[in-house]
C-alpha positions in Angstrom: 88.4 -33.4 -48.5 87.5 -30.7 -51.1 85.4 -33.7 -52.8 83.8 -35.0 -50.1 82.0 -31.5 -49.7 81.1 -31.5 -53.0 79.7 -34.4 -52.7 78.1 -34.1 -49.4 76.7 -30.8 -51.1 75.1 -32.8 -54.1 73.8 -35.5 -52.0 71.6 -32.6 -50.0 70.5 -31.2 -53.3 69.4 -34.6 -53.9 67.8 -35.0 -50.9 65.8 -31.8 -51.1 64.8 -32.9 -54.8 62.9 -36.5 -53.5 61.4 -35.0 -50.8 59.9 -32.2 -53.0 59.0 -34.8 -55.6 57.2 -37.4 -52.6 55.3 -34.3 -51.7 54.0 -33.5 -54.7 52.9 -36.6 -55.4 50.6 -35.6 -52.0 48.2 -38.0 -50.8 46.6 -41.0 -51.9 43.2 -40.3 -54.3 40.4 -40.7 -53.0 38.1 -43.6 -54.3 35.2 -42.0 -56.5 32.4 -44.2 -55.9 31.5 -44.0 -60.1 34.1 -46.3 -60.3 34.5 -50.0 -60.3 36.5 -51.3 -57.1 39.1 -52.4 -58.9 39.4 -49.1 -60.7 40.2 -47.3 -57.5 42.3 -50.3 -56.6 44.4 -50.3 -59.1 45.0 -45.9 -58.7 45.8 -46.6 -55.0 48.6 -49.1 -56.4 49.8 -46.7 -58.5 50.2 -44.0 -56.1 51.6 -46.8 -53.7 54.5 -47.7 -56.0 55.5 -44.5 -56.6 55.6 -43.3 -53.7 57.5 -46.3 -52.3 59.9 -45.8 -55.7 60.3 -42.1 -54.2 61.2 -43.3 -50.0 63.4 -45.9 -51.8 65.4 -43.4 -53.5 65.4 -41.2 -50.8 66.5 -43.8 -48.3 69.5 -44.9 -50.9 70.6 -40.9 -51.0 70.5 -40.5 -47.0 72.5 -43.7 -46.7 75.1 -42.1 -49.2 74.8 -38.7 -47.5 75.6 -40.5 -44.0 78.8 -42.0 -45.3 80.1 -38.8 -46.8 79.1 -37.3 -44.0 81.4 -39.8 -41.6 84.3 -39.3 -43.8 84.0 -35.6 -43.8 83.7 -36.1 -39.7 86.7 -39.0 -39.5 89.0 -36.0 -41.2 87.7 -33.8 -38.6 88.9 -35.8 -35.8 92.0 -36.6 -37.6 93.1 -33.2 -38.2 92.0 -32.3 -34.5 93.9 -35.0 -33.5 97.2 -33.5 -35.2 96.1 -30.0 -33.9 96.4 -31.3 -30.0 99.9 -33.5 -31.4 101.0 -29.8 -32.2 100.1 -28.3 -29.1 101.5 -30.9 -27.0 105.0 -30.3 -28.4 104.7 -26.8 -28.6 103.9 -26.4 -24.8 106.7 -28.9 -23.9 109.0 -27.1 -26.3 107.8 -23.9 -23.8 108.4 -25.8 -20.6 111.6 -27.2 -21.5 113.4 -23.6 -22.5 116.0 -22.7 -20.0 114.5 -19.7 -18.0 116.5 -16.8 -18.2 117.7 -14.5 -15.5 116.6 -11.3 -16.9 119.2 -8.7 -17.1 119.4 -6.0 -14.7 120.8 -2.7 -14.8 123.9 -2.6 -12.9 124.1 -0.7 -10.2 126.2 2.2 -10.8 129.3 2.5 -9.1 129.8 6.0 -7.5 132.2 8.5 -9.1 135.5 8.6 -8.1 137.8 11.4 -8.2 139.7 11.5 -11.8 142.9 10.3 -11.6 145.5 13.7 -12.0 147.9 13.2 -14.8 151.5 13.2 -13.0 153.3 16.5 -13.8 156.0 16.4 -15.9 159.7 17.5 -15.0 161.4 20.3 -16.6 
């Protein structure tokens, strides 16, 4: 599981990463009018590909992300699915103890006279 949060943790990095690259490739250049059509055409491709090179990559890294993400939430549910397993035997372990009369003090008895030691014959 210790991997998967590795992982999950690289896969953000990652993420962060594109996004800051896509951005910095910012928007589309404008068409200087100096130039031939195909010129600006050709620039606008450029920017085009890269940018759709950048969305591809960050597309492929979400998609990876996603399916760390569900086994990282799959072990969730398992272990809270053991957790309740635990409880559930616990509390009929609880239920099924014999209940115990608890022990009173008994009552004391009131104080007779002390027996007299029978005299002795000389």
């Amino acid at each position: 599981m210790l991997t998967e949060i590795t992982t999950i943790y690289d896969l953000k990095k990652e993420i962060q990463q594109i996004q800051s690259e896509l951005n910095d490739l910012g928007d589309p250049t404008v068409s200087l009018p100096e130039l031939i059509e195909n010129s600006n055409l050709i620039r606008l491709n450029e920017y085009l590909i890269k940018s759709d090179q950048k969305k591809t990559d960050l597309i492929s890294v979400y998609v990876q992300y996603s399916k760390s993400m569900e086994i990282l939430l799959s072990s969730v549910f398992e272990i809270q699915g053991q957790l309740k397993e635990i409880l559930h035997e616990q509390s009929s372990l609880i239920e099924s103890k014999p209940k115990s009369k608890p022990k009173s003090k008994p009552k004391s008895k009131p104080k007779s006279k002390p027996k007299s030691k029978p005299k002795s014959k000389k």
